[in-house]
DRENVOLUM-335235 format. One record per residue: residue number from 1; residue in three letters; x negated, y, z negated of N, C-alpha, C, O in turn. Coordinates in steps of 0.1 Angstrom, whole numbers. Each point is the difference from the previous one (the first is absolute). Example, Ala and Ser with C-alpha at 12.3 -4.5 7.8 and 13.67 -1.06 7.14 Angstrom:
REM DRENVOLUM-335235
@num = 1 | residu = Ala | nx = -132 | ny = -57 | nz = -78 | cax = 9 | cay = 12 | caz = 0 | cx = -9 | cy = 12 | cz = 0 | ox = -10 | oy = 0 | oz = -7
@num = 2 | residu = Ser | nx = 14 | ny = 11 | nz = 14 | cax = -9 | cay = 11 | caz = 0 | cx = 8 | cy = 11 | cz = -8 | ox = -5 | oy = 11 | oz = -1
This chain:
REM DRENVOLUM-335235
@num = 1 | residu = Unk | nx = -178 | ny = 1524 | nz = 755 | cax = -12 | cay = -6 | caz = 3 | cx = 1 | cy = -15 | cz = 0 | ox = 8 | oy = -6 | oz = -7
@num = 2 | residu = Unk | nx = -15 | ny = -1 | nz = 15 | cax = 3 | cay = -17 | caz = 5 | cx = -10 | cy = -3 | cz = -11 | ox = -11 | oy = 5 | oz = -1
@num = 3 | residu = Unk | nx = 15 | ny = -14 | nz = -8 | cax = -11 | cay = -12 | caz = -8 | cx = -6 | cy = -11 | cz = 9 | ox = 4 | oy = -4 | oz = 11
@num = 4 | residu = Unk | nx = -13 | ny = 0 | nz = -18 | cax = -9 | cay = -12 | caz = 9 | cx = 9 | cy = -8 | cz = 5 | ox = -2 | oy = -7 | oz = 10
@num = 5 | residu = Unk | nx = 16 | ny = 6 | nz = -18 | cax = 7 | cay = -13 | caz = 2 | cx = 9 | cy = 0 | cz = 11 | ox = 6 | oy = -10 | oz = 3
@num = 6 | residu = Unk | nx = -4 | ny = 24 | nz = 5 | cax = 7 | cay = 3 | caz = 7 | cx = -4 | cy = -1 | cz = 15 | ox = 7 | oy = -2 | oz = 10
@num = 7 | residu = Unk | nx = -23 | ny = 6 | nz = -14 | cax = -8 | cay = 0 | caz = 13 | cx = -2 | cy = -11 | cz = 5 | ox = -2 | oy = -2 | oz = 12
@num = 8 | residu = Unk | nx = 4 | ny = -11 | nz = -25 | cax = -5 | cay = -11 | caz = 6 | cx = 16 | cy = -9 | cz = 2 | ox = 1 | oy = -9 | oz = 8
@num = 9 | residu = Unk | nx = 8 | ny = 13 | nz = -14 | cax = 14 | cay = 1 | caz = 8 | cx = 2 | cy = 3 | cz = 15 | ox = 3 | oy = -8 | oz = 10
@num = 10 | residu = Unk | nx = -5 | ny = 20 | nz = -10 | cax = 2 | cay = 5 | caz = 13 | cx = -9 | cy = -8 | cz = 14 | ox = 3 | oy = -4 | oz = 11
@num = 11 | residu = Unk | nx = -15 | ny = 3 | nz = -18 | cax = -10 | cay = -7 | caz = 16 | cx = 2 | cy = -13 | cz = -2 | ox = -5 | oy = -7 | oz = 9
@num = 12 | residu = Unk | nx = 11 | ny = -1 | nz = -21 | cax = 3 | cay = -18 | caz = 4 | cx = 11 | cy = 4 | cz = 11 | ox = 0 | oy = -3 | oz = 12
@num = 13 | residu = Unk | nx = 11 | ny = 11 | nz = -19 | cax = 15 | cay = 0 | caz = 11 | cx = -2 | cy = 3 | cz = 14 | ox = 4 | oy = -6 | oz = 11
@num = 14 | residu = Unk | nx = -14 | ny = 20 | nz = -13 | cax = -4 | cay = 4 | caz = 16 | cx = -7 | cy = -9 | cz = 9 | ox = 3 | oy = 2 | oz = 12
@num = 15 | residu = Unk | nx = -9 | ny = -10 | nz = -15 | cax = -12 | cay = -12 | caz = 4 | cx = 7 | cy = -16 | cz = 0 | ox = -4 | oy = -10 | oz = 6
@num = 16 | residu = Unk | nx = 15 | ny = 11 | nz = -13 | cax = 11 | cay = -14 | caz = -1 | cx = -10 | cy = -6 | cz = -11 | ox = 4 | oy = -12 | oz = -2
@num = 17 | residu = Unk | nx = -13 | ny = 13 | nz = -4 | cax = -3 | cay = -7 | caz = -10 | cx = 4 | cy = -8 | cz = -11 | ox = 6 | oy = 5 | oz = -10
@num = 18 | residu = Unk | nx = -8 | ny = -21 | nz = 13 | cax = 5 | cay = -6 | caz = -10 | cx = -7 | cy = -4 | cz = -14 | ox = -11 | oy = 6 | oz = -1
@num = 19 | residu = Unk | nx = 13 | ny = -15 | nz = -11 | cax = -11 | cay = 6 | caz = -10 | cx = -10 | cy = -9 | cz = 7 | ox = -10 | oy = 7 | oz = 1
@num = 20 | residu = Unk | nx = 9 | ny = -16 | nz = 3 | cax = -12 | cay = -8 | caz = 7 | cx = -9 | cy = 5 | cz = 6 | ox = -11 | oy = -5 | oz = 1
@num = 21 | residu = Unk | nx = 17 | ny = 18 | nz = 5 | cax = -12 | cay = 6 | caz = 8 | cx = -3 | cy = 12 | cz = -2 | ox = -6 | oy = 6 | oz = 8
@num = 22 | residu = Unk | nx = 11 | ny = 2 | nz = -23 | cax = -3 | cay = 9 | caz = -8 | cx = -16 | cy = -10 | cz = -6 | ox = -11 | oy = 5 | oz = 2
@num = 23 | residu = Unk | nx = 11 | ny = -17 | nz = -10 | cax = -3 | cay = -4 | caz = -7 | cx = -15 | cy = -5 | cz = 4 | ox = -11 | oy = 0 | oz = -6
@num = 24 | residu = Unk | nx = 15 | ny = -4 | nz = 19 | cax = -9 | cay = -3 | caz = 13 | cx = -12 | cy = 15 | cz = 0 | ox = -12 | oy = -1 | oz = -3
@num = 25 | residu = Unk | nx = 18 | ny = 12 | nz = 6 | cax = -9 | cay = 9 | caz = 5 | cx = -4 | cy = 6 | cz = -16 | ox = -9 | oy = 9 | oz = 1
@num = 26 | residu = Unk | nx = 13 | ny = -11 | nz = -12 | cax = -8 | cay = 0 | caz = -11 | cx = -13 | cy = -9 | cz = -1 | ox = -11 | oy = 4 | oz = -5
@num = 27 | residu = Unk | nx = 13 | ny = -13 | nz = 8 | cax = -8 | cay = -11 | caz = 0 | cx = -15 | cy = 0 | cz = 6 | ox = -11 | oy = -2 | oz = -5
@num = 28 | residu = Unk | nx = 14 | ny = 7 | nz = 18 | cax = -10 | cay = 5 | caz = 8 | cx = -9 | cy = 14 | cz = -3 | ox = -10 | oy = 3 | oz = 6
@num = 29 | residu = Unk | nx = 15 | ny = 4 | nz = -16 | cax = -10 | cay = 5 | caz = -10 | cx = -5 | cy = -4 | cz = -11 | ox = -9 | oy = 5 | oz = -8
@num = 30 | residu = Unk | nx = 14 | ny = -13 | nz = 7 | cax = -6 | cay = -11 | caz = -14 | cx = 5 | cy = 3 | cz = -13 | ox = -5 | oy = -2 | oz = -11
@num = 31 | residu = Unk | nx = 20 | ny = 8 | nz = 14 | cax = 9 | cay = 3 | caz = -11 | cx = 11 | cy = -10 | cz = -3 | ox = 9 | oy = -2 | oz = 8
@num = 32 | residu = Unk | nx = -10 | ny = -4 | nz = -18 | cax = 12 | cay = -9 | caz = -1 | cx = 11 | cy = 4 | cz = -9 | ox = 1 | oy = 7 | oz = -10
@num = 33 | residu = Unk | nx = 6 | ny = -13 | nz = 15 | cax = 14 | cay = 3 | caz = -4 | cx = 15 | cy = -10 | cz = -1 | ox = 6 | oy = -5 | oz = 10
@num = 34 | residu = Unk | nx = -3 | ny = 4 | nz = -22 | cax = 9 | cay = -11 | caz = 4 | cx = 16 | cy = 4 | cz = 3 | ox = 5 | oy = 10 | oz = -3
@num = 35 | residu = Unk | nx = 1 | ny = -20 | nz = 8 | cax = 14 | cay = 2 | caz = 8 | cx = 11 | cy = 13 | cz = -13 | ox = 4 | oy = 12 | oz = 1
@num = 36 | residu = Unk | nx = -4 | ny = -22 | nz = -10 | cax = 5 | cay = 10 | caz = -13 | cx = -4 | cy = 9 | cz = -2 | ox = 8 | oy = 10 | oz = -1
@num = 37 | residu = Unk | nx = -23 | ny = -6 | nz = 0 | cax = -2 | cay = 11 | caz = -5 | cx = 3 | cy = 15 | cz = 12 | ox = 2 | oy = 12 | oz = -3
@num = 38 | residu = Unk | nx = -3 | ny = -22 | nz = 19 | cax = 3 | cay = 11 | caz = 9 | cx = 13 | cy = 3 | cz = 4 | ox = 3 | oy = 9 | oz = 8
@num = 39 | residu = Unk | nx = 7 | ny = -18 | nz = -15 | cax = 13 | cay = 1 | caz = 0 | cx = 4 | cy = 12 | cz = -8 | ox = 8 | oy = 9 | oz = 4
@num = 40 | residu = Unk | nx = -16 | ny = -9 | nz = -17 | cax = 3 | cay = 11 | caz = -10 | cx = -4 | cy = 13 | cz = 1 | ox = 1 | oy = 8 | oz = -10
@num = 41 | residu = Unk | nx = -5 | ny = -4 | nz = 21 | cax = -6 | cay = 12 | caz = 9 | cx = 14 | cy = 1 | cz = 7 | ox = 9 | oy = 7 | oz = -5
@num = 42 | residu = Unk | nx = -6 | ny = -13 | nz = 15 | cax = 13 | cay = 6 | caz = 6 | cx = 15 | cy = -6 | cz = -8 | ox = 11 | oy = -4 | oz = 4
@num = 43 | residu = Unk | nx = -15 | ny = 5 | nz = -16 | cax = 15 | cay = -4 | caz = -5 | cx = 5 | cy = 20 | cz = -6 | ox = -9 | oy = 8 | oz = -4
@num = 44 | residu = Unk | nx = 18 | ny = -5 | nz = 5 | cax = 8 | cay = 15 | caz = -7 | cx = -6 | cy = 0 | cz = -6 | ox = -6 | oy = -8 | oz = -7
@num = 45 | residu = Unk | nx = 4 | ny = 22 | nz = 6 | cax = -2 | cay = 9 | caz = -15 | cx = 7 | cy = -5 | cz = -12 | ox = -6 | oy = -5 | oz = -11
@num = 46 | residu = Unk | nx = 16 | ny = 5 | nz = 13 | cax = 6 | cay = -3 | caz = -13 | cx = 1 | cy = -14 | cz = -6 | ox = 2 | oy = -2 | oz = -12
@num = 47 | residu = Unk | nx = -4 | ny = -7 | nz = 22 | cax = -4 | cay = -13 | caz = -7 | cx = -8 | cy = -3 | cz = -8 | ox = -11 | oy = 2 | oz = 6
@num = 48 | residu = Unk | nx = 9 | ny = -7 | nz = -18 | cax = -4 | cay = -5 | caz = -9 | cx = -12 | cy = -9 | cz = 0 | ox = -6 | oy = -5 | oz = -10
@num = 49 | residu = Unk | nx = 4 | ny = 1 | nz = 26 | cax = -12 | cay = -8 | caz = 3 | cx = -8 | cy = 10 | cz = 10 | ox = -10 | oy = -5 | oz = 5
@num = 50 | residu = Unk | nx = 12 | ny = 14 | nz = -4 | cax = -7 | cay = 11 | caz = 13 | cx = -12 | cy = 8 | cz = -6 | ox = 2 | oy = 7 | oz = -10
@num = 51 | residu = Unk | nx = -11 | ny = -8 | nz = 15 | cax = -18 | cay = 1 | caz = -5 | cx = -1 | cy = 12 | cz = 9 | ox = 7 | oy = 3 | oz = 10
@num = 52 | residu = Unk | nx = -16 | ny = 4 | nz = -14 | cax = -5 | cay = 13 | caz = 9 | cx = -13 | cy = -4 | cz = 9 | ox = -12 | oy = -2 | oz = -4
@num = 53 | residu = Unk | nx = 17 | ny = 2 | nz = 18 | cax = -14 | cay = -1 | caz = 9 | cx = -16 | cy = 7 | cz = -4 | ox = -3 | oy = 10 | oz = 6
@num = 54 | residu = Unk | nx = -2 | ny = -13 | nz = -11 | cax = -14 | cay = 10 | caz = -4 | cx = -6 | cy = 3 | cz = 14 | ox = 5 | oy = -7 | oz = 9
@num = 55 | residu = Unk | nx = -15 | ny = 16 | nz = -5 | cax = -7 | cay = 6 | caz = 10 | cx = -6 | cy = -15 | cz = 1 | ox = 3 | oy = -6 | oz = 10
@num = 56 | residu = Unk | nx = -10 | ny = 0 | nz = -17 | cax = -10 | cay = -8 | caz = 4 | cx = 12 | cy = -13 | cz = 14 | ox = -3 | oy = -5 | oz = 11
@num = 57 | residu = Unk | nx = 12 | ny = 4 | nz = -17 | cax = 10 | cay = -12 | caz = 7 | cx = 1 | cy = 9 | cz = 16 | ox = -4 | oy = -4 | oz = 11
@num = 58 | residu = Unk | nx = 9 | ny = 14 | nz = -13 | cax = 6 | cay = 6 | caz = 15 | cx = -13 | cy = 3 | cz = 8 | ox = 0 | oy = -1 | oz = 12
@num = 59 | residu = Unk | nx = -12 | ny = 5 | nz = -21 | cax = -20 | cay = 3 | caz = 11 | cx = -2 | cy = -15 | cz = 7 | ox = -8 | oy = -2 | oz = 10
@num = 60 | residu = Unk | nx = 15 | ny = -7 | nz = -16 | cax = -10 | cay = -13 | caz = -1 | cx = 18 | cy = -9 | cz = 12 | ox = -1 | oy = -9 | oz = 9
@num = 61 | residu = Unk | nx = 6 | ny = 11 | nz = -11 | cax = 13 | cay = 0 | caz = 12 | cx = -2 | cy = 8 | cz = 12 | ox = 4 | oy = -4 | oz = 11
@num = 62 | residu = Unk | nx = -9 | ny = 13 | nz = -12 | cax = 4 | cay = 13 | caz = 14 | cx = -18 | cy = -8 | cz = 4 | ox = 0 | oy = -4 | oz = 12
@num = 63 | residu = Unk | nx = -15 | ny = 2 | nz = -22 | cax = -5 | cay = -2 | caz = 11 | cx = 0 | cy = -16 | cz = 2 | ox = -10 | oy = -2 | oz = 8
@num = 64 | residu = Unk | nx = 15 | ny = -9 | nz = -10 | cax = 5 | cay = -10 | caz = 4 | cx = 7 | cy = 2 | cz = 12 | ox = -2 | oy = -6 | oz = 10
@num = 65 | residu = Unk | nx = 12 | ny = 18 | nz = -13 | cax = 8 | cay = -3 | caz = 14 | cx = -8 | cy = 6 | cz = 10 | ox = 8 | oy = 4 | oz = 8
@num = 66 | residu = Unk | nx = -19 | ny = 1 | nz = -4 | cax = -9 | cay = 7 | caz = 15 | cx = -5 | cy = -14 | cz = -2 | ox = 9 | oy = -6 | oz = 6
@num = 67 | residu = Unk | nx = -17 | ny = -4 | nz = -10 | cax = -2 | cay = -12 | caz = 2 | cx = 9 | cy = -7 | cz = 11 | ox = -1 | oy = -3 | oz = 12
@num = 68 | residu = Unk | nx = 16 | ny = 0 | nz = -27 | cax = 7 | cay = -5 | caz = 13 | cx = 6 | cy = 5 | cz = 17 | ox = 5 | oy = -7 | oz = 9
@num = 69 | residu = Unk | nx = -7 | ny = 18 | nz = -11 | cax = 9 | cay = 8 | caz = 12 | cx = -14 | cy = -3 | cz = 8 | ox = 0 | oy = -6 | oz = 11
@num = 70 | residu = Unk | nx = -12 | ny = 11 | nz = -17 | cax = -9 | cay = 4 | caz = 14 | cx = -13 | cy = -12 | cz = 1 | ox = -7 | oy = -2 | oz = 10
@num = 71 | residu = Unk | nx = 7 | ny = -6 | nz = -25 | cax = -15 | cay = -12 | caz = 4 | cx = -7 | cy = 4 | cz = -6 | ox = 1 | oy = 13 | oz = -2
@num = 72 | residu = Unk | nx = -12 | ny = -21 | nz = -6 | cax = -7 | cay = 6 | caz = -8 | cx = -14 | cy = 9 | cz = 7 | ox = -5 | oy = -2 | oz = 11
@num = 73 | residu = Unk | nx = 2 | ny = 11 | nz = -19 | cax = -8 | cay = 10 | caz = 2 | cx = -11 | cy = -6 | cz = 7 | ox = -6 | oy = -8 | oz = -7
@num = 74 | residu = Unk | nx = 2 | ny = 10 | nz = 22 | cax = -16 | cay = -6 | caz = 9 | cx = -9 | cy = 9 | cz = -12 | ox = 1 | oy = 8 | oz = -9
@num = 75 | residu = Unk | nx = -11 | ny = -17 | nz = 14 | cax = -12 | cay = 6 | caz = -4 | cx = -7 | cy = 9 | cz = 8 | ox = 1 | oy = -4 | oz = 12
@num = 76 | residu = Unk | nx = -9 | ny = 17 | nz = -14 | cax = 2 | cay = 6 | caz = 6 | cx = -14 | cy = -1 | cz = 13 | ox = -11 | oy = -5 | oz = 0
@num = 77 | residu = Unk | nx = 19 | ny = 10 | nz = 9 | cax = -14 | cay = -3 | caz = 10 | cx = -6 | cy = 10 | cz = 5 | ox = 5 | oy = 11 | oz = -3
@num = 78 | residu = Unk | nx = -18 | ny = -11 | nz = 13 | cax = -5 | cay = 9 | caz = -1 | cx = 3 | cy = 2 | cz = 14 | ox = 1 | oy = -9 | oz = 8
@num = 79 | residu = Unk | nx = 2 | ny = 25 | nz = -6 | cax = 3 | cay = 10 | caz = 11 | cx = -10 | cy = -3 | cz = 11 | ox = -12 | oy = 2 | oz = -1
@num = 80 | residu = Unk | nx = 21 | ny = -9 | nz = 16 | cax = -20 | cay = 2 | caz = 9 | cx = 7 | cy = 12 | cz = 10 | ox = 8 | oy = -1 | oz = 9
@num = 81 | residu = Unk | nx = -17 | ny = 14 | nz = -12 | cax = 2 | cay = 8 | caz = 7 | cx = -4 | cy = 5 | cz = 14 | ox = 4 | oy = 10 | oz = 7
@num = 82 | residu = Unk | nx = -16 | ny = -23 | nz = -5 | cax = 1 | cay = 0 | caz = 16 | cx = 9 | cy = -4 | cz = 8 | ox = 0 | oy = 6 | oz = 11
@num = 83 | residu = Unk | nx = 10 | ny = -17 | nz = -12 | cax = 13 | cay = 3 | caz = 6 | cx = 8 | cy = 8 | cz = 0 | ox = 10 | oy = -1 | oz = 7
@num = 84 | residu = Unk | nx = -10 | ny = 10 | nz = -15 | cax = 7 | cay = 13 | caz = -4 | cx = 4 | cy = 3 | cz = 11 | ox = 11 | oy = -4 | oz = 4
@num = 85 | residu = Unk | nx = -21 | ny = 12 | nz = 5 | cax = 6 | cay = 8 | caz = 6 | cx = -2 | cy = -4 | cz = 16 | ox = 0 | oy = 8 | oz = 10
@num = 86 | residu = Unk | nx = -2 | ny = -22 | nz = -10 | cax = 0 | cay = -9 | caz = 13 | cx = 9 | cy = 2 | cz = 11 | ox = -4 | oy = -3 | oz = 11
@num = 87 | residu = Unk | nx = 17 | ny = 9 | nz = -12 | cax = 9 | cay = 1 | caz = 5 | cx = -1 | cy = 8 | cz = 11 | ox = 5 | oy = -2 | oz = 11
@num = 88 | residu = Unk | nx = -18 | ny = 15 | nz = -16 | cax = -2 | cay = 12 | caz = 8 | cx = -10 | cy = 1 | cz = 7 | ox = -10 | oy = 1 | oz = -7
@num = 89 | residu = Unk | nx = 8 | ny = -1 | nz = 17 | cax = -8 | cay = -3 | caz = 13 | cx = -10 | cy = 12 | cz = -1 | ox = 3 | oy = 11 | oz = -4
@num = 90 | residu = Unk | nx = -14 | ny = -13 | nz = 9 | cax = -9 | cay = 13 | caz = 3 | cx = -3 | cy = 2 | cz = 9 | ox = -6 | oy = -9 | oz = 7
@num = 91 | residu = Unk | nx = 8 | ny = 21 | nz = -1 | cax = -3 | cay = 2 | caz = 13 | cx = -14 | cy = 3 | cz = 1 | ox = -6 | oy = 2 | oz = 11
């Protein structure tokens, strides 16, 4: 089974993510984080400085990154359903 640390391993590498813009799309949820401490997330298991990703770090990354990939959330608008179905002619 993959730990938080792996997932967030795997989609900086997949995505070319550097920590600047790991750090970045934390930010934009209003999670801060500093360079070191996000270092100590992808440093080995076995290192002596390597912290375990908690759920809260990888919820608050994965929805940062639909921010960055897609723009922040519109507001939502209202459906005008008389153009709907304008397309279709009445005989």
């Amino acid at each position: 089974m993959l730990s938080n640390n792996d997932i967030l391993k795997k989609i900086r590498i997949a995505l070319s993510l550097r920590d600047e813009d790991v750090l970045h799309i934390l930010s934009l949820v209003g999670f801060k984080m500093t360079k070191g401490a996000l270092n100590d997330l992808f440093r080995h298991e076995d290192h002596p400085g390597y912290v375990e990703a908690g759920d809260q770090v990888l919820r608050n990354f994965l929805n940062g990154l639909i921010i960055y990939k897609r723009g922040p959330l519109e507001s939502s608008k209202p459906v005008d359903n008389k153009n709907k179905n304008s397309s279709h002619k009445k005989d």
